[in-house]
Structure formats: structure tokens, C-alpha cells
C-alpha positions in Angstrom: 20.2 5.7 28.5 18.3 9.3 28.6 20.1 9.3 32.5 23.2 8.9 31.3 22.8 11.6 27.9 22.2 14.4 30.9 24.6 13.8 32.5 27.0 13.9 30.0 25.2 16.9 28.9 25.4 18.4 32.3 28.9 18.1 32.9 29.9 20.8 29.9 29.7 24.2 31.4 26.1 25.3 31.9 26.9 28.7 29.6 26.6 25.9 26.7 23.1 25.2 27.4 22.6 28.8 26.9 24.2 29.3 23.6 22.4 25.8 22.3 18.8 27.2 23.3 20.1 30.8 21.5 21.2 29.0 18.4 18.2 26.8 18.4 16.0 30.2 18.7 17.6 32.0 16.0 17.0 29.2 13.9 13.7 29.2 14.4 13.6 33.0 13.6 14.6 32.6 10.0 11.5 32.4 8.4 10.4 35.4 10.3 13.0 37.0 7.9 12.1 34.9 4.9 8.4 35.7 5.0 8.0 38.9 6.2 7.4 41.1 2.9 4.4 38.5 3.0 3.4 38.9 6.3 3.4 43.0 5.5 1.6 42.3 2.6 -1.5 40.3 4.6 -1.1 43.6 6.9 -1.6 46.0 4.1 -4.5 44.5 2.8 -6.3 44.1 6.3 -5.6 47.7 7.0 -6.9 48.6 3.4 -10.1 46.4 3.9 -10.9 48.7 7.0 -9.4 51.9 5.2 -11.6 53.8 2.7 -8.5 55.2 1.5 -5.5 53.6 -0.3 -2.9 52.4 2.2 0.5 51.1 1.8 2.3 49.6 4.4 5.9 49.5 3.6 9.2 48.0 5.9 13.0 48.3 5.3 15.5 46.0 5.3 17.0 47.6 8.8 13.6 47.3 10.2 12.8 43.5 9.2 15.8 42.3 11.0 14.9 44.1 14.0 11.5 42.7 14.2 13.1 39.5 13.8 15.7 40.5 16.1 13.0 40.8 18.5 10.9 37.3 18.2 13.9 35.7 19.0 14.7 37.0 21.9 11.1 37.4 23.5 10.9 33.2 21.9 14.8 32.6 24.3 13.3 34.5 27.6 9.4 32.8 27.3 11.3 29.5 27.1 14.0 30.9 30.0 10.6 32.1 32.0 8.7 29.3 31.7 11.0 26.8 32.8 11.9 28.5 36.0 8.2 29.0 36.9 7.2 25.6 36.3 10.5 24.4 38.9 9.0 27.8 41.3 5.9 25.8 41.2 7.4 22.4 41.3 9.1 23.6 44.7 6.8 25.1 46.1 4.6 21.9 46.2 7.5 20.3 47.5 7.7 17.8 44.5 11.3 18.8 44.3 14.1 21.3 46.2 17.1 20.2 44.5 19.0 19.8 41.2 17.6 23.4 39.8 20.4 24.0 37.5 20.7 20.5 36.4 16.8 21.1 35.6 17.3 24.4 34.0 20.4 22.9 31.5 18.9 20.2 30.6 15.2 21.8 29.6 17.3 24.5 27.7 19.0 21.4 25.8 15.8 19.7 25.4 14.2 23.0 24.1 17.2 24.0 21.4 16.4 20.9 19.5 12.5 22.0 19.3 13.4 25.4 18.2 16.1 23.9 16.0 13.9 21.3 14.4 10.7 23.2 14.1 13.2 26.2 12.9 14.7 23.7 10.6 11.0 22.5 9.1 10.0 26.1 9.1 11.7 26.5 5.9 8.8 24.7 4.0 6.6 28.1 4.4 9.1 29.0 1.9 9.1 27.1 -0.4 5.5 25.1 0.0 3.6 27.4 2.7 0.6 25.2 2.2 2.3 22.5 3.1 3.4 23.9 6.1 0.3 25.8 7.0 -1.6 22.9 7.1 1.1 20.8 9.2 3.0 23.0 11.1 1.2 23.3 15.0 1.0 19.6 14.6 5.1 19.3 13.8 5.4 21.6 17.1 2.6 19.7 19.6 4.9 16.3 18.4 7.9 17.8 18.8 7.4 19.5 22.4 5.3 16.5 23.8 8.4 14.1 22.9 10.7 16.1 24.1 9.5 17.4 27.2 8.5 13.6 27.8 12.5 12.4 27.1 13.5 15.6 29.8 11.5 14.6 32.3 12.2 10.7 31.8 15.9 11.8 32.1 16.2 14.2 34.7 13.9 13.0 37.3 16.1 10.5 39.5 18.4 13.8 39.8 15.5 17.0 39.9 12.3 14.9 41.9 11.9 14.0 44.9 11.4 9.7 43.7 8.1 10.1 46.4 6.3 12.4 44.2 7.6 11.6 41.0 4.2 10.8 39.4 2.5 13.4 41.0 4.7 16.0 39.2 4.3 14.6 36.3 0.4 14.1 37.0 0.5 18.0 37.5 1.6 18.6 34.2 0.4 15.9 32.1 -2.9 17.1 33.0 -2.5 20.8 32.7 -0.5 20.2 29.4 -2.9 18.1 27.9 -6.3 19.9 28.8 -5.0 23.2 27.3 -3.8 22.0 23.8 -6.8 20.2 24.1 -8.6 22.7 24.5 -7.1 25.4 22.8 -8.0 23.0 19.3 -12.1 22.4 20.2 -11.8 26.0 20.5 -10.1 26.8 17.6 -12.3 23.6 15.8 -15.3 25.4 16.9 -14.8 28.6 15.9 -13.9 27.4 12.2 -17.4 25.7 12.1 -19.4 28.7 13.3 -17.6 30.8 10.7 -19.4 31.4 7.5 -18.4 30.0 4.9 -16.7 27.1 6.5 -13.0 26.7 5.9 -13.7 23.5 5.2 -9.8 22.4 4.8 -8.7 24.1 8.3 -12.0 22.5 10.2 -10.4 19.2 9.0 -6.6 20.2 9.8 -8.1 21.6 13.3 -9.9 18.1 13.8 -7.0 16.1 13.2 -4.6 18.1 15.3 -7.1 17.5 18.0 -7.2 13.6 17.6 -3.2 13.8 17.3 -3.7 15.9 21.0 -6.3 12.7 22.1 -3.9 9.8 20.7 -0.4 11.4 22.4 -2.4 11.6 26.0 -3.4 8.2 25.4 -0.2 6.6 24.6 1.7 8.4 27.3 -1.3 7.5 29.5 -0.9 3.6 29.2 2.6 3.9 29.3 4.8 7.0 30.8 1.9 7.6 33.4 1.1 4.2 34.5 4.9 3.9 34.9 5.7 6.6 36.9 2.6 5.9 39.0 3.7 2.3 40.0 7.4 3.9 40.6 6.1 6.6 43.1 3.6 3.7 45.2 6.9 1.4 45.4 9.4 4.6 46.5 6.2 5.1 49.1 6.4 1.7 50.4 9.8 2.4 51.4 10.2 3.8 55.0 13.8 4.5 56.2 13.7 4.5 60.1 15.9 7.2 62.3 18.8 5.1 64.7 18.0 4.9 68.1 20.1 4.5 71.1 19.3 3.0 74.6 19.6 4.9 78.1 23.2 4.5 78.4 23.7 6.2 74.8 24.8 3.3 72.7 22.8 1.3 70.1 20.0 -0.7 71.3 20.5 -3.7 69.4 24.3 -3.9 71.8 21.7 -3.8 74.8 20.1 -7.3 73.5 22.4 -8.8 72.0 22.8 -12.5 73.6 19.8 -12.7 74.6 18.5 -13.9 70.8 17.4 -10.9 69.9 
């Protein structure tokens, strides 16, 4: 089923892809827009916490739409960058060396629908930022790991090379995994070596981190056990060259009568 969604996906012009992952971006951008007379606010008071003086940080409306402006399009081109690294690197390992712009349209499909979702959910910092502040990275970690999970799932008959399928995904799994993972005991740390202790965040931080433990899990004994299993049979099989006899024609013509 996800083989068959892109491919369907893939057969609208690739230009598509590229407006999706641009809407998707700019949707996620909107509450840059909405919240920025806070976020200038938090600025003001940090500078005026350092400042002996009285400071006043101040932005117009020209300028927080710019700003915006900008998130959005560093958020499209970090997306755009990372995707053709990660197939640089793929290829380079020789896990694949086909199928890059069937790879490249479908991640920028996979990754409007983050930005459009997460974009979409975003609006709670709005109107319930605590809410939000308390959820939100663990939303996104979802989010990503099941979508990333789906475009891999669906584009790797077409993009991998079947003999290394699990080794790819082995690759990233692991890389994926081990930074979130550790990127959250960092940040867990930190809060608890803090005084005071922000006693709600230390708890948020700790269950993002078991959320982190619980996704590797689950795609461990199933999406990686899978693919493993897949790549060992693809390994079994071993496609011989033709040969030909002395007098240039096939060999089994040469025995052929004699029972062989």
C-alpha cells in the first residue's frame, strides 16, 4: 500500500513536491508570526537582566514578517540539505545508486505533512502555550519517526539496493535514535543540575526520553527485524552470469542427450 501511494505520488510532476514541502513550511512558520511580540518581550527582559540601564527592544510589523520570512526558508533548504546528504551518504556506501529523484520527491512529500501537522498543532502556543510547551518536541519526535519510517517503508524496493536494505536502515536507525536519545539525557541532566529544579520540565524531559526508548523498541521488534530477515533472503539469492562452450553457443546445447 505505502508502494503504491509513491508511486502515484511520483508520477505528478516533481515541481509539486516542491510546492507541498513550501506550503507545509510556511505553515509551520505561522506561529513565528503569531508569537513574536512574545518572543521580543523574553528578549527585552534578558537583555535588561544583563543591562544596568533600561532597555527596550522594539520590532515592526515589516520587520516580523521578514524574520519570519526567513525561518521558513532556512526550515525548506535544512529539509532540501539534509535529504540529499543523507542519499550523498547512502551512495557513497553503495547502499543505493539509483532512484535519486524518486527519493528526493517522496521525502519532500513525507516532510510537508510534518511541517504541515506540527505547523497545524503549533497554533496551541497561541492559544494554550503551556500546553504546547510541555508537548510540543514530543508531537515532532512522533511525527518525524512515523513518517520517515512510512518513506523508507515505501520507497525502498525503488531507491535501495534489496541487498543492503537493512543495512541502510541500520545506519540510520542507529544514528537517529542515539542522538534524540541523547540530545534528551542531556537536556534531562542539565534540568537536574540546575538550581532550583524545574521540576515540571525534568519530568516533561524524562518522559520525552522514554517516548525516544519505547519508539526504538517498537520499531526494533518489528521494522528492523523485518528488514533484517528481507536483506539475508535477497543475500541468499545468487544470479549466475551465461556461459557458452568453445564453439560459442550455450553449454547446456553441448550436453544435451546425453541426460544432462
Amino acid at each position: 500500500m505505502l508502494e503504491k501511494i509513491f508511486q502515484k505520488l511520483n508520477k505528478i510532476p516533481s515541481w509539486v513536491s516542491i510546492i507541498a514541502l513550501a506550503i507545509g513550511c510556511i505553515v509551520q512558520g505561522i506561529p513565528t508570526i503569531l508569537n513574536f511580540d512574545v518572543f521580543m518581550q523574553e528578549i527585552t527582559t534578558y537583555i535588561q537582566g544583563l543591562s544596568t540601564s533600561p532597555v527596550q527592544v522594539s520590532a515592526t510589523p515589516g520587520f516580523k514578517y521578514l524574520m519570519a520570512a526567513i525561518v521558513i526558508v532556512i526550515n525548506y533548504f535544512i529539509i532540501e540539505g539534509v535529504a540529499h546528504l543523507v542519499y550523498g551518504w547512502a551512495v557513497r556506501y553503495r547502499y543505493t545508486n539509483r532512484g535519486k529523484k524518486y527519493y528526493i520527491t517522496s521525502v519532500r512529500y513525507g516532510m510537508a505533512v510534518v511541517e504541515l501537522v506540527y505547523g497545524l498543532y503549533s497554533l496551541l502556543s497561541v492559544w494554550a502555550p503551556s500546553v504546547f510547551y510541555y508537548s510540543s518536541d514530543a508531537v515532532l519526535f512522533v511525527l518525524r519517526t512515523a513518517v520517515i519510517t512510512f518513506v523508507y517503508l515505501g520507497i525502498k524496493n525503488e531507491c535501495v539496493n534489496d541487498k543492503f536494505v537493512f543495512s541502510l536502515y541500520n545506519r540510520l536507525f542507529t544514528i537517529y535514535f542515539i542522538y534524540n536519545g541523547a540530545i534528551w539525557l542531556f537536556d534531562l541532566f542539565s534540568v537536574l543540575l540546575t538550581s532550583p529544579i524545574d521540576v515540571a520540565y525534568a519530568i516533561y524531559a524524562a518522559v520525552v526520553l522514554v517516548i525516544v526508548a519505547l519508539s526504538a523498541g517498537l520499531l526494533y521488534f518489528t521494522i528492523y527485524k523485518k528488514l533484517k530477515k528481507e536483506q539475508e533472503e535477497a543475500r541468499k539469492i545468487i544470479i549466475l552470469p551465461p556461459t557458452s562452450g568453445m564453439g560459442g553457443g550455450n553449454d547446456s546445447e553441448i550436453f544435451r542427450g546425453y541426460g544432462l
